[in-house]
N, C-alpha and C positions, 0 to 999 in steps of 0.2 A: 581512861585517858590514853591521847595515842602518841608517840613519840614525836613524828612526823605530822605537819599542816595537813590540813586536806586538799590544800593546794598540789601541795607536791605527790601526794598519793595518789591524785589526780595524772598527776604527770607520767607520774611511771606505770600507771593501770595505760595509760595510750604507749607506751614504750614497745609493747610486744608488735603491734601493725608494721613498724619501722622495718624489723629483720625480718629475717625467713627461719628463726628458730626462733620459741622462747626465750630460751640458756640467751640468744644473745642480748636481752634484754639487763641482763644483770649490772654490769658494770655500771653503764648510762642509770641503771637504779640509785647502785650506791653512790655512784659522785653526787645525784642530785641530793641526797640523803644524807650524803656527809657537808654537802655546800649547807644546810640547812642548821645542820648540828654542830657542825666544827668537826665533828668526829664522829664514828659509828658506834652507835650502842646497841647491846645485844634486843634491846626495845627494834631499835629501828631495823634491824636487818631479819626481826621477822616478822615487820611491816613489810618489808620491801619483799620477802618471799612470798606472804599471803596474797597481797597486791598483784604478784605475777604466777600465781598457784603452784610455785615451787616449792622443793624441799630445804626447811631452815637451813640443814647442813650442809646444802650444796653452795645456799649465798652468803655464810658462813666460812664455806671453804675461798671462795671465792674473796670475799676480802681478805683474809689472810693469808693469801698467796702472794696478792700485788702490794709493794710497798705503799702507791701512791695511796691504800686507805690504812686511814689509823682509827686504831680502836681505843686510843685514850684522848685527853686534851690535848692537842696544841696550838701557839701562839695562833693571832690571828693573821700573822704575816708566815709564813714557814722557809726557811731558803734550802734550797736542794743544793748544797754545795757540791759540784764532782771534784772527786780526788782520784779520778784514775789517774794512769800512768801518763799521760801527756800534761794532763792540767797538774798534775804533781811536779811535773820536769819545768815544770812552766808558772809555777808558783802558788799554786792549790791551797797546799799548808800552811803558808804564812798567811792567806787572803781568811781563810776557816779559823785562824788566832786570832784575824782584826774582826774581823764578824763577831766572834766569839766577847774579846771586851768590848766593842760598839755597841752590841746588844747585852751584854752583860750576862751572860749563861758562862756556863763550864763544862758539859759536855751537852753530846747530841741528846734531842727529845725533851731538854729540858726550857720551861717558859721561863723566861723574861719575868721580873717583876709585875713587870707593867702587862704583862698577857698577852702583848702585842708580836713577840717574837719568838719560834722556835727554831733548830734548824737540825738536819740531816744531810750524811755523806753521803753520797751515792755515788755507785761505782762510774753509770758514761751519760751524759746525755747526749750523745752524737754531735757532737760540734767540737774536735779535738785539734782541727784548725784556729777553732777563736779560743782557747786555752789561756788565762782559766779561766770555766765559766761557772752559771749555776743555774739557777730557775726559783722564782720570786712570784707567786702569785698570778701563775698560768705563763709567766712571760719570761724571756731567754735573757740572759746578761751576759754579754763578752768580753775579753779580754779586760779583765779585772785587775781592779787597783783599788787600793786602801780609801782615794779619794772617790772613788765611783759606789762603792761599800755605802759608806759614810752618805753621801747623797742618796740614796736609797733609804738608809734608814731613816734618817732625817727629812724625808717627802712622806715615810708614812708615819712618824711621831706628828706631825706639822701638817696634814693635808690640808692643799688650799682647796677652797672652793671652786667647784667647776664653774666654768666661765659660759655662755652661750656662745653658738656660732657667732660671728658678727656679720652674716646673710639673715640668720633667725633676728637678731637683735633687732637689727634696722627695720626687718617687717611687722616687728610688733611696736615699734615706737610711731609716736605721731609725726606727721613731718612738723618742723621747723623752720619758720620763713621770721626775718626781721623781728627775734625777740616774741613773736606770737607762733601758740599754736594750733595749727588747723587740725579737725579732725576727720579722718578717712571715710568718703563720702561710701555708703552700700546702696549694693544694688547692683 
């Protein structure tokens, strides 16, 4: 039995065409690899070497060099709090306290009851103008407040249902004339 889909080992066997090296196939491995597991297990990352005929311990070193893979469980939502020195000067610490009981953890790396939330300090994410910020599920958050917190956790405890375009909507519904409706003549 194999860690990884064969969807996704699919994926990353095409990965090497993309670069001009193998090695630069790796990363774009393990993000797919970790998007699939939550996390990297020693299972998957010698999938993802076999897949790309490297050596375990190079894609091995390789995750454990960059923070953004983890090699244990966490939440499904994870917040990349920065606490450098601007988003610090600028309210970092207290925004990582309210995070911290919003989501109900006590320190970094640890989940949330509900599984849904984990979170890490990180030292910059280049954006020391919009202080404090963080990063939420691929996506940037600025200038941070308790209330912007709090709506974030609260849209992913609560997700609403995606809505359809309303250009899509209208062309898949019938028209309506006077209480009756016609339907779209083909051809």
């Amino acid at each position: 039995m194999t860690a990884l889909s064969e969807h996704v080992l699919e994926e990353i066997c095409d990965l090497p065409a993309k670069y001009p090296q193998q090695r630069s196939a790796v990363m774009p491995a393990l993000d797919l690899a970790q998007e699939e597991l939550g996390y990297l297990t020693p299972e998957a990352m010698s999938e993802v070497a076999s897949a790309l005929q490297l050596d375990p311990g190079y894609v091995e070193g390789v995750a454990t060099f960059y923070t953004l893979f983890h090699l244990q469980p966490i939440g499904k939502h994870r917040f990349y709090m920065c606490t450098n020195l601007s988003c610090t000067l600028r309210g970092a610490n207290e925004m990582v306290d309210h995070l911290k009981a919003s989501v109900g953890v006590r320190e970094p790396g640890e989940i949330s009851k509900d599984g849904l939330f984990s979170y890490e300090e990180v030292e910059c994410l280049g954006a020391c103008e919009f202080a404090p910020m963080m990063r939420l599920d691929r996506k940037y958050h600025y200038d941070l407040t308790p209330q912007k917190i709090d709506a974030l956790v609260a849209a992913r405890r609560n997700p609403k249902p995606e809505t359809p375009h309303p250009a899509a909507k209208a062309a898949d519904l019938p028209a309506k004339r006077g209480g009756t409706t016609r339907k779209k003549k083909s051809g």
